[in-house]
C-alpha positions as CSV (number, residue, x, y, z in Angstrom):
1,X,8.6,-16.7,46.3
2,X,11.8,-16.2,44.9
3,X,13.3,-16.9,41.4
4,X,16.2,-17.0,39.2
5,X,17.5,-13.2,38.2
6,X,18.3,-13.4,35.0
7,X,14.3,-14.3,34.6
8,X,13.1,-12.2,37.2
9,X,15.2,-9.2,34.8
10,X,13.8,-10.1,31.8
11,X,10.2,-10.1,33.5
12,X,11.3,-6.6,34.2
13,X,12.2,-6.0,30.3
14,X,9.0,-8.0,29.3
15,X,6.8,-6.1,31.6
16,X,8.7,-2.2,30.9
17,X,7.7,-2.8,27.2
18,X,3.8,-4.0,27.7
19,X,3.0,-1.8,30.7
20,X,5.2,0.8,31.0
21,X,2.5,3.6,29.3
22,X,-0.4,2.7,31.5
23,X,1.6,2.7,34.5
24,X,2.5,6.2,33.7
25,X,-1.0,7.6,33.1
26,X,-1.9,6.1,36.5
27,X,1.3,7.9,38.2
28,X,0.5,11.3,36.2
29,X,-3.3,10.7,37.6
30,X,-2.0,9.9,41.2
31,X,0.3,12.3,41.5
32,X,-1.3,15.7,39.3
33,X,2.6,16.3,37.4
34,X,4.1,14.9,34.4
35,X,7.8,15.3,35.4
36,X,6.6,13.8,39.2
37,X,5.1,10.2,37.4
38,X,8.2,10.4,35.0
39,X,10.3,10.2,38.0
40,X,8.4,7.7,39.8
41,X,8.1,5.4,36.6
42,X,12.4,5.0,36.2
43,X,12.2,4.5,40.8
44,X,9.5,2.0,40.2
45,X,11.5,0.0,37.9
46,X,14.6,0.0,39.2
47,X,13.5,-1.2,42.4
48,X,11.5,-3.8,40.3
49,X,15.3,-4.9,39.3
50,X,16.2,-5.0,42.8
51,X,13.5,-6.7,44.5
52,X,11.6,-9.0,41.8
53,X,14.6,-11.6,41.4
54,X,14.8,-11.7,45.5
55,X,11.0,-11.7,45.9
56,X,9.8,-13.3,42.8
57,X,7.5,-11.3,40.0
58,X,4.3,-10.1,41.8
59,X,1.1,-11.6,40.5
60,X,-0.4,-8.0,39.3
61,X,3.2,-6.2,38.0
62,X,1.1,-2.9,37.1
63,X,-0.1,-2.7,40.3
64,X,3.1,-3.3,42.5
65,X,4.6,-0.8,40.2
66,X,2.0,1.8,40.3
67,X,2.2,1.1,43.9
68,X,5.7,1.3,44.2
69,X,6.2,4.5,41.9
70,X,3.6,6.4,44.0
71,X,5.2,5.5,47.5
72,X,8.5,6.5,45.7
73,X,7.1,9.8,45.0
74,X,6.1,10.7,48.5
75,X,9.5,9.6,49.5
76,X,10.8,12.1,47.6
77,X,8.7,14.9,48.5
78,X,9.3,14.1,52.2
79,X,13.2,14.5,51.4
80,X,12.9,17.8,49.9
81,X,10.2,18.8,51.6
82,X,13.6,20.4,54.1
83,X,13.7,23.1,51.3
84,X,10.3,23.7,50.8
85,X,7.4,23.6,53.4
86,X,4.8,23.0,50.8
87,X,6.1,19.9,49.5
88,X,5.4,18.2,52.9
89,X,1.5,18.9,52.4
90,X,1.7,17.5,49.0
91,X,3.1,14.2,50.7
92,X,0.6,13.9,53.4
93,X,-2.0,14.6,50.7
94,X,-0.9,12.3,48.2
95,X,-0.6,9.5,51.2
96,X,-3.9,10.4,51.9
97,X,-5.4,9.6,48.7
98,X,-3.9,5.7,48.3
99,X,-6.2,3.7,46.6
100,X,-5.7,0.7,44.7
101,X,-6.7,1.5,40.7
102,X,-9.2,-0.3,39.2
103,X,-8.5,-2.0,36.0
104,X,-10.8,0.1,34.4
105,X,-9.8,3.0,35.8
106,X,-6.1,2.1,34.2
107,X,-7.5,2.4,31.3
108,X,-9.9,4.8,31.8
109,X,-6.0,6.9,32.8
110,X,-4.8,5.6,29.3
111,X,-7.9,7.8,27.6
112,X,-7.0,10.9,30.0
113,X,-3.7,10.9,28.8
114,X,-3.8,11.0,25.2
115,X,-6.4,13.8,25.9
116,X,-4.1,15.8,27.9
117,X,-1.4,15.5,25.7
118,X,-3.6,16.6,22.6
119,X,-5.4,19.5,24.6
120,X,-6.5,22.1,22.1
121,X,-4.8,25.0,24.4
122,X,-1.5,23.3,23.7
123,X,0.3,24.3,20.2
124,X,-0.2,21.9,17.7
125,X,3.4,21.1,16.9
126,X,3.5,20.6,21.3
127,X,0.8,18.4,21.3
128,X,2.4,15.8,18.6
129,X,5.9,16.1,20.6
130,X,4.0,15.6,23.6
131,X,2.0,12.6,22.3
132,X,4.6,11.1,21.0
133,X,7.1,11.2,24.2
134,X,4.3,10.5,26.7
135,X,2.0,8.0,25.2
136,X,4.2,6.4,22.3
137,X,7.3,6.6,24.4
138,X,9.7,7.5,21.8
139,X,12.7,9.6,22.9
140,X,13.1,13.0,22.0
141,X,16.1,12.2,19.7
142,X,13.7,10.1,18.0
143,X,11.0,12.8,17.5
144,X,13.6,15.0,16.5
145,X,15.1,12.7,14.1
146,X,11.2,12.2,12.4
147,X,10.3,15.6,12.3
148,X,13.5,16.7,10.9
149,X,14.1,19.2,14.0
150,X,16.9,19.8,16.8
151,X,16.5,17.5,19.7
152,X,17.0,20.8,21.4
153,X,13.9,22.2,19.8
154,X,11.9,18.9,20.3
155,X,12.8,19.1,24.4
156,X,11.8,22.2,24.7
157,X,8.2,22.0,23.2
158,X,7.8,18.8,25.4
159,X,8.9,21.5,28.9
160,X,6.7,23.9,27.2
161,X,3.7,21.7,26.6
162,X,4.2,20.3,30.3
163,X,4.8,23.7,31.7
164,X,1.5,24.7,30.0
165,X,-0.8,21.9,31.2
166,X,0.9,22.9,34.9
167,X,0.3,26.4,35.1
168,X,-3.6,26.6,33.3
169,X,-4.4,23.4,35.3
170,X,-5.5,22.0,32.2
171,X,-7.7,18.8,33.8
172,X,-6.8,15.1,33.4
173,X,-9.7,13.9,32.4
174,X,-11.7,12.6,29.5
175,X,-14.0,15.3,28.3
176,X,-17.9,15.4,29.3
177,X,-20.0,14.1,26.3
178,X,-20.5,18.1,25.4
179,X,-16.7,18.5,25.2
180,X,-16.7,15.6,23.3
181,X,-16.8,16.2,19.6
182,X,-14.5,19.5,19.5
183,X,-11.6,17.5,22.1
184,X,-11.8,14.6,20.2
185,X,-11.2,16.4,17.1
186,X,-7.9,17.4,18.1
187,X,-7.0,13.5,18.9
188,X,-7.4,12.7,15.7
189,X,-5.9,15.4,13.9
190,X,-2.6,14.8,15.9
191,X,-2.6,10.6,15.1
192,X,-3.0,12.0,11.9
193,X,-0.9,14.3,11.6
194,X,1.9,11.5,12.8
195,X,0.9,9.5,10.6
196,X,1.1,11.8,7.1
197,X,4.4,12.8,8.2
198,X,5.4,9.0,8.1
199,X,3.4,8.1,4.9
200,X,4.6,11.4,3.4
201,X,7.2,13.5,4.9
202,X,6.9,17.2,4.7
203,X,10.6,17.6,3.6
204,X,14.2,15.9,3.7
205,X,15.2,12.6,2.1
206,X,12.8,10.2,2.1
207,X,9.6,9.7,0.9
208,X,7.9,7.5,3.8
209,X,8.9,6.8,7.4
210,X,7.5,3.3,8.4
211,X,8.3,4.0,11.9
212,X,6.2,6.8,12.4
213,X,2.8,5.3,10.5
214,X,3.4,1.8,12.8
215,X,3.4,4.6,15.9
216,X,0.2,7.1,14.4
217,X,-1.5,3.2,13.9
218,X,-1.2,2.4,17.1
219,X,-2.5,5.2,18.4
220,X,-5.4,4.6,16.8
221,X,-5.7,0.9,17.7
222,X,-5.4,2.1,21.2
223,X,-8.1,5.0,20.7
224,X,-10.5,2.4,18.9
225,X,-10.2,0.1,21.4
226,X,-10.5,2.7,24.8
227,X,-13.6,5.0,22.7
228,X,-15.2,3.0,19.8
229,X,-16.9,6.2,17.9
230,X,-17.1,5.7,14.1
231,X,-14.8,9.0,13.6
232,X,-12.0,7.3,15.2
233,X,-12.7,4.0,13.0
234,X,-13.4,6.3,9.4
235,X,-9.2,7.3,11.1
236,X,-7.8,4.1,11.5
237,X,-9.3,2.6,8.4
238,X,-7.8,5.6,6.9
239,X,-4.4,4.7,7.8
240,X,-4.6,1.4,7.1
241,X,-5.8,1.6,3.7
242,X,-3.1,4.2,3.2
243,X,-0.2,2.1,4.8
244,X,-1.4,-0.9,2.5
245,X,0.3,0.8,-0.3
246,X,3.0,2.3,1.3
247,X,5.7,0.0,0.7
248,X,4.9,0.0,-3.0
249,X,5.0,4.2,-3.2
250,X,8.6,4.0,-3.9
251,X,10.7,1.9,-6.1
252,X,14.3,-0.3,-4.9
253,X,16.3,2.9,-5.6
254,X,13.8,5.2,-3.0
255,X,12.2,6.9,-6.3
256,X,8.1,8.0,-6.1
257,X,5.6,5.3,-7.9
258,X,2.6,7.2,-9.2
259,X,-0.6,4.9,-7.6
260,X,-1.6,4.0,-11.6
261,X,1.9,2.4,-11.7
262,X,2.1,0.9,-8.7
263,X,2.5,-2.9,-8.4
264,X,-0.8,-3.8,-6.5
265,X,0.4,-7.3,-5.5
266,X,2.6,-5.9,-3.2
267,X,-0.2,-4.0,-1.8
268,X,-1.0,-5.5,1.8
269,X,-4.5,-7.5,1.6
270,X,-4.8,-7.5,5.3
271,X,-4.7,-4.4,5.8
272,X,-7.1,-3.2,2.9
273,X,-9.6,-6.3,4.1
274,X,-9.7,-4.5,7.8
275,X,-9.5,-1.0,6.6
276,X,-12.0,-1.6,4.4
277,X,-14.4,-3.7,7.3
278,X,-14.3,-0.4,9.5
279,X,-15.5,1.7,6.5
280,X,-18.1,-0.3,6.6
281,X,-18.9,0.0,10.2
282,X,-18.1,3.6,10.6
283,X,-20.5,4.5,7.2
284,X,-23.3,2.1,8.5
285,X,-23.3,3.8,11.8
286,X,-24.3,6.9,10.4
287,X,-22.3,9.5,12.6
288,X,-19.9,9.2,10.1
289,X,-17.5,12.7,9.3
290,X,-14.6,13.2,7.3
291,X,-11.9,10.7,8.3
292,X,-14.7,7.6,7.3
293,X,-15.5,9.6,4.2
294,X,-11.7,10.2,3.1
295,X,-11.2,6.6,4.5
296,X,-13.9,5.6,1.6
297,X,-12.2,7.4,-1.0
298,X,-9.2,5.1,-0.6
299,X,-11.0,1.9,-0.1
300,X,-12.5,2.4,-3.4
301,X,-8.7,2.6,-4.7
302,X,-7.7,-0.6,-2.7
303,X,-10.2,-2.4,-3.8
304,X,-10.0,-1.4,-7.5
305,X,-8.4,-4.7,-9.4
306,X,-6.4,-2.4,-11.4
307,X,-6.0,1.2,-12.3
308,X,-7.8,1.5,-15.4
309,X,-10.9,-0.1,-13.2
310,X,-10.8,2.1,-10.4
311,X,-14.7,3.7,-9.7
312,X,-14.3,7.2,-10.6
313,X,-17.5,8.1,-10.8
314,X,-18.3,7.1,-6.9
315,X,-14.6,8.7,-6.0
316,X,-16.3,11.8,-7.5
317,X,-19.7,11.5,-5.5
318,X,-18.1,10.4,-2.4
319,X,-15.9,13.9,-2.1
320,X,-19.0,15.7,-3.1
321,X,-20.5,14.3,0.1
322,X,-17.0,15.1,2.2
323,X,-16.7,19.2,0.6
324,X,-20.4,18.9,1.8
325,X,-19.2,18.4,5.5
326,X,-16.8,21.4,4.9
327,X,-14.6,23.7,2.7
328,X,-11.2,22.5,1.9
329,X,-9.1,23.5,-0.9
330,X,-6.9,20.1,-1.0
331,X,-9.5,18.1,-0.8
332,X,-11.0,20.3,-3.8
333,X,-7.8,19.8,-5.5
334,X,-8.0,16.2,-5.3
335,X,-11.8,16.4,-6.7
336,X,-10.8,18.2,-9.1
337,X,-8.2,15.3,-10.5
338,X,-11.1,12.9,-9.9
339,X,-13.4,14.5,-12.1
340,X,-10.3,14.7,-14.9
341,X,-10.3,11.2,-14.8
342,X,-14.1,10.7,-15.2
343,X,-14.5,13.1,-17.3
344,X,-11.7,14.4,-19.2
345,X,-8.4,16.6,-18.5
346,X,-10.3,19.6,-19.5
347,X,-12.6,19.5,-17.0
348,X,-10.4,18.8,-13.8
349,X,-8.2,21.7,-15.6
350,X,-11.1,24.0,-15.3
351,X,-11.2,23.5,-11.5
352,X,-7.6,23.4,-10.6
353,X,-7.5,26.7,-12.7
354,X,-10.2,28.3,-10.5
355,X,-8.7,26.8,-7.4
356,X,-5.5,28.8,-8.8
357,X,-7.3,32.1,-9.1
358,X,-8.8,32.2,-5.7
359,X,-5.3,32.4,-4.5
360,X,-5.7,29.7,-1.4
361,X,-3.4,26.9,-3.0
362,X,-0.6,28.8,-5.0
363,X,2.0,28.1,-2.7
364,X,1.0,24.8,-2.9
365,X,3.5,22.8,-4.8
366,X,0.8,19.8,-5.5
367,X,-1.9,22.1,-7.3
368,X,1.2,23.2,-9.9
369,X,2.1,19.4,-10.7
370,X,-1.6,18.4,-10.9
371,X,-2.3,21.7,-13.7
372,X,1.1,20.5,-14.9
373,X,0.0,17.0,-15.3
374,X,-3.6,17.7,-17.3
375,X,-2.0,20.1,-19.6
376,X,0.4,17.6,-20.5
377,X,-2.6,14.9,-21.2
378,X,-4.0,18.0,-23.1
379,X,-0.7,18.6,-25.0
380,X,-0.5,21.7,-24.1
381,X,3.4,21.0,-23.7
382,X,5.2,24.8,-23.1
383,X,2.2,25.6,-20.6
384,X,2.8,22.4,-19.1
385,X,6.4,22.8,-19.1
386,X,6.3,26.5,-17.1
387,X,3.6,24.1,-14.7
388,X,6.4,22.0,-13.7
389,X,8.8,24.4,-13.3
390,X,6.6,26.3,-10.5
391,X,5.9,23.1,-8.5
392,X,9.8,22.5,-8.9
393,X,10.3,26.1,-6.8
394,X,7.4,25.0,-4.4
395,X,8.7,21.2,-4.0
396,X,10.6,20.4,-0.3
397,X,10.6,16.8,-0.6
398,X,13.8,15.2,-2.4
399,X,12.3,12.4,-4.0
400,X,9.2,14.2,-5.1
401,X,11.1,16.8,-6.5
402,X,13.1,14.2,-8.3
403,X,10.1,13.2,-10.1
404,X,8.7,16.4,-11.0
405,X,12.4,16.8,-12.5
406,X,11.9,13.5,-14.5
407,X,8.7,14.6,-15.9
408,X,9.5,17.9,-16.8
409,X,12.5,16.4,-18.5
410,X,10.4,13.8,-20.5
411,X,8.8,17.0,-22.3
412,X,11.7,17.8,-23.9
């Protein structure tokens, strides 16, 4: 049954936006290669455009394109298969193998992907470009533009990464419950790794990029929703709770708002009231690890009524439980200035100091501006100075190192 074109295009439009991700897991499963499905996707489409305002919108769209993009494919291959012999038994087995995907199984192909993309045998920087083109569908000048890298640079770990997955035969699938735990670790530490260059860029101009959180968020929405393990919720109540505040990190003029001075009524209720629902969840399940624990840490921040009531105490006990889980020097760094607060500058000095001496966080411009920070409280004012000054060298972020500039200069 036909209908009117200008609808039929927008269906096209509406459809491209909603589907156009799962369609393309299903394609990469159907047809075993990235740059095949890719392909197929744009054919799918654009016959979409052709024959949807003739024939009227199909009743299941991600079907008649999955459908369409696979017989597109072998299409393809036939044609070329005049060059190269081979190509002709890839056809005849991928015509072979028609089935009609369950809708399970589409999204069941959703799961395989982000996997694939965030295989550990992939470099990490790959697997974020990779993620980010194949599942989020940004464009590489996008990526580029986020990560603060050529789009040259960004294309090429992308041909890399697919080149990679090609050539080892790295397996679209979800891993076996064994492979489960160390696989799904990677996941999470690439939407992660998204999302903290959003909430706080490694280097350049400015101090958050909303567009990159919404993406790392999504991610985990779409993880949550496709494998409901209480790692993935201590993650996305992480970056909730974390992108609560972000608006309120930075004043009008793009300058860094310390949390203690931060105006908590712009903080975003709904999104501390969900993070704080799948702490909750992801504690009382018991299989907790250090994304629910971290995730914790900030609830008890959010939920605080003001800074001067903020529970240090449990902050302290709660990353005494995380360090328990495993050694990590930032996340004793960030004990340490919990403990100042509970119990006095000289005691988080004493830590940061021997955090210092064991040599793991020198280069680290944040360990310099924290010592800085507690010998100023301590007025120890020329050590605190020199403090400063070091975190100033180590310092890539403009409007961070505009406030470590500001403080140094309130010193005198």
């Amino acid at each position: 049954m036909g209908c009117g074109g200008q609808s039929a295009t927008a269906a096209v439009e509406t459809v491209y936006r909603a589907e156009s991700r799962r369609v393309l897991a299903t394609l990469i499963r159907l047809l075993g290669d990235f740059d095949r499905a890719e392909e197929a996707l744009h054919d799918a489409f654009a016959a979409a455009l052709q024959q949807w305002p003739r024939d009227g919108v199909p009743g299941n769209p991600r079907a008649w394109l999955v459908s369409a993009g696979r017989f597109k494919a072998i299409d393809a291959l036939r044609r070329r298969a005049r060059f190269d012999a081979s190509l002709r038994l890839l056809a005849e087995q991928l015509e072979g193998e028609a089935h009609e995907a369950e809708p399970d199984e589409v999204e069941d192909d959703r799961l395989r992907l982000i996997f694939t993309c965030c295989h550990p045998a992939l470099p990490a920087d790959a697997r974020v470009a990779l993620t980010l083109r194949e599942v989020c569908d940004l464009t590489t000048e996008e990526i580029a533009r986020a990560f603060l890298a050529a789009p040259a640079t960004i294309a090429q770990r992308i041909v890399r990464a697919k080149a990679r997955i090609r050539d080892a035969r790295i397996p679209y699938r979800v891993p076996e419950r064994e492979e489960l735990p160390a696989r799904l670790d990677s996941v999470l530490r690439v939407i992660y790794l998204v999302f903290n260059e959003g909430y706080s860029a490694s280097a350049g101009t400015s101090l958050t990029r909303g567009d990159l959180c919404t993406e790392a968020i999504r991610l985990g929405r779409l993880l949550l929703e496709l494998l409901p393990d209480a790692e993935v919720m201590g993650l996305l109540a992480l970056m909730l709770l974390h992108d609560a505040r972000r608006t309120a990190r930075t004043d009008a003029a793009g300058e860094l708002v310390r949390l203690e001075d931060q105006d908590r009524s712009a903080w975003d209720r709904r999104l501390i009231a969900e993070g704080s629902m799948l702490v909750r969840r992801a504690l009382a399940s018991r299989n907790f690890g250090p994304y629910a624990l971290q995730a914790a840490i900030v609830a008890v921040h959010a939920e605080a009524p003001s800074a001067s009531q903020t529970d240090w105490a449990q902050i302290v006990r709660l990353y005494d439980v995380l360090l328990g889980l495993g050694p990590s020097p930032v996340m004793e760094l960030n004990r340490a200035v919990a403990v100042a607060m509970r119990d006095g500058p000289a005691a988080g000095l004493y830590l940061v100091d021997a955090l210092l001496a064991r040599g793991e966080l020198r280069d680290y411009h944040l360990s310099h501006a924290a010592r800085a920070d507690l010998l100023r409280r301590l007025a120890r004012i020329d050590e605190a100075r020199s403090a400063y000054r070091v975190a100033l060298q180590l310092v890539r972020l403009e409007p961070e190192r505009r406030f470590l500039q500001q403080r140094l200069d309130e010193l005198g």
